[in-house]
C-alpha positions, 0 to 999 in steps of 0.5 A: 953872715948866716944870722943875716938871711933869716932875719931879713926873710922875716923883717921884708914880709917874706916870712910870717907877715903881718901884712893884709893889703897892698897898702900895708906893704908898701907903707911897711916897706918905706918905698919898693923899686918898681920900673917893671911895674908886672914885677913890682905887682909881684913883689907886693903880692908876694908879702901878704896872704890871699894876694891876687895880681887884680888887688893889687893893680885895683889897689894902685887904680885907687891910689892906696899905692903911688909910683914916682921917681924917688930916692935914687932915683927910680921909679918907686912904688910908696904910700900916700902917706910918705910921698910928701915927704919922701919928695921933700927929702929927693928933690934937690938931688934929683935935680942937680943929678938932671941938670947937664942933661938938661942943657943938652936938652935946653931946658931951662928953669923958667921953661919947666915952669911954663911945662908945670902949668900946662900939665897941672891945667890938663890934668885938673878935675881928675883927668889922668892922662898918659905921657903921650897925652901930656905931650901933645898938651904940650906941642899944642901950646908950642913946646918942643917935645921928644922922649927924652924931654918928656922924661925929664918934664915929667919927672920934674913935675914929680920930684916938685910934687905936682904929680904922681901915678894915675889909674891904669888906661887900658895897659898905659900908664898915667899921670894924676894931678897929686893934690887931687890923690893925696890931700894935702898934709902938713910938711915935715922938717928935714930932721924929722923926715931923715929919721922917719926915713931911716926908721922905715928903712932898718924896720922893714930892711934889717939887718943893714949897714948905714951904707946899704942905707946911704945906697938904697935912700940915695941921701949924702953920707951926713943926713943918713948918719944924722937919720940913724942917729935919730933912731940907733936908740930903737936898734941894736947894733951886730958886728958882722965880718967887720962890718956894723949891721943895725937890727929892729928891736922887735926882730933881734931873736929872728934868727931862732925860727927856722925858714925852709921856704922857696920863695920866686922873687921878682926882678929888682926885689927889694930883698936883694936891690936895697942893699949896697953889699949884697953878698950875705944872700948873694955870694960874689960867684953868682952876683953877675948871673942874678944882676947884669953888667947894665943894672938889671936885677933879675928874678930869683929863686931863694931857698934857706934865705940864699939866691941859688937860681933864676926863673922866668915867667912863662906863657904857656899852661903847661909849664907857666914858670921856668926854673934855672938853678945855679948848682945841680945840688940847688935843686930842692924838693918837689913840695918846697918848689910846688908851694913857691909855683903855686903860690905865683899861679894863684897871685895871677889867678892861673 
């Protein structure tokens, strides 16, 4: 599983990118997990040269990059070229994945379009309101509101494309009416979004497996395989341990570069979350120390492409970031782990 690493370092942006902004990122990335939105910030930031925590966070104000529930679903962190589209291929599941806790919440069909057309009349001409702020929209005009079924509202009026990400108020965040986001373009057929999809995922996440695919996309068994079939032509395939990993044309001869980097990833990175078999860079002996028992993806530190500790974000100035390394001999020279803080310091602009 050697040849694995180093390739993945390369094909997400974490070594030599060739990304400029926040949006070429996440446009790269095809969608990139973000319910800790501090954490998501990073995780943009980490992939391209000169970043700072204000452009990105300017760059989700403007709507360059949307977050939405999509694919898993979770929330998501994607471009506004691919939210369409990306919707169009999670709905359906998303849906029937809400439909028993919908009846406990008696939520019925007809009662989630009257909520549409609540929330679309208090959002028209740009109004980005807050979750509380559609609530009390929705009290006012006799719904029923409490947190779980603000979630399941608000969610549904995401997964149907009527909204999305809205700039920041203060900390808050807010929902924007979509259409006033993202001009409205032209529908792509299922066959054609199943291989744009599979093409953006073994791109920017190679090498993978078609089940490391079928997980992070959140599709049936049978539209991923259709997705790579549409593209294998454009991949080259590598027998691993058994196991059938697609890599990119472009990063096949990845391998030959040699990566001493340290790198602090953020909680729920996509270089560790957006596989099904993680061990190539996470070996089973330390899997329950960087994921918990309930799905929490904790920030890790790699070096030579492998996780070998955690970190913490601090709040004093005299020690900004906490380092904990799974084995005495984990511990890595000054310079590598300097670069690794000094970069995260001056994404926050310390």
């Amino acid at each position: 599983m050697n040849t694995i690493p180093p390739i993945r370092l390369v094909s997400q942006q974490l070594l030599g990118t060739g990304m400029q902004t926040p949006e070429d990122v996440v446009s790269w990335m095809g969608a990139m997990q973000a319910q800790d939105y501090a954490m998501a910030k990073w995780a943009v930031g980490i992939r391209f040269p000169g970043s700072t925590d204000k452009m990105v966070e300017e760059a989700f104000n403007k709507g360059e990059i949307l977050r939405t529930h999509v694919l898993r679903p979770t929330w998501h962190l994607v471009a506004p070229e691919n939210i369409r589209w990306m919707l169009s291929l999670s709905a359906d599941k998303i849906k029937a994945s809400a439909r028993s806790r919908d009846r406990d919440l008696e939520i019925t069909g007809e009662l989630y379009s009257q909520v549409n057309r609540i929330i679309q009349k208090s959002l028209e001409g740009n109004n980005h309101l807050t979750r509380e702020a559609v609530g009390q929209a929705l009290k006012e005009a006799g719904i029923a509101v409490d947190t779980s079924r603000m979630i399941h509202f608000m969610m549904r009026a995401e997964v149907e494309g009527m909204v999305c990400s809205g700039a920041l108020q203060g900390k808050s965040h807010t929902y924007a009416l979509l259409d006033e986001r993202v001009p409205p373009t032209k529908p792509l057929h299922k066959e054609e979004a199943l291989a744009k999809l599979a093409q953006l995922y073994f791109t920017s996440h190679c090498p993978a497996t078609l089940q490391d695919f079928i997980w992070w996309s959140g599709l049936s068994q049978t539209e991923a395989k259709k997705g790579l079939e549409a593209v294998k032509s454009g991949l080259v395939a590598e027998e691993v341990n058994g196991q059938t990993y697609w890599i990119a044309d472009a990063f096949k001869n990845a391998t030959s570069s040699v990566d001493t980097s340290v790198y602090l990833l953020p909680a729920f990175d996509e270089y560790i979350i957006s596989y099904r078999d993680r061990k190539a860079v996470l070996p089973s002996e330390n899997h329950s120390k960087a994921v918990s028992s309930n799905g929490i993806f904790r920030p890790v530190i790699v070096a030579n492409g492998q996780v070998i500790g955690l970190w913490k974000k601090m709040d004093t100035k005299n020690e900004p970031v906490l380092l904990s390394f799974f084995e005495p001999s984990n511990v890595i020279t000054n310079n590598e782990t300097n670069r690794a803080l000094d970069a995260f310091s001056a994404f926050l602009e310390r």
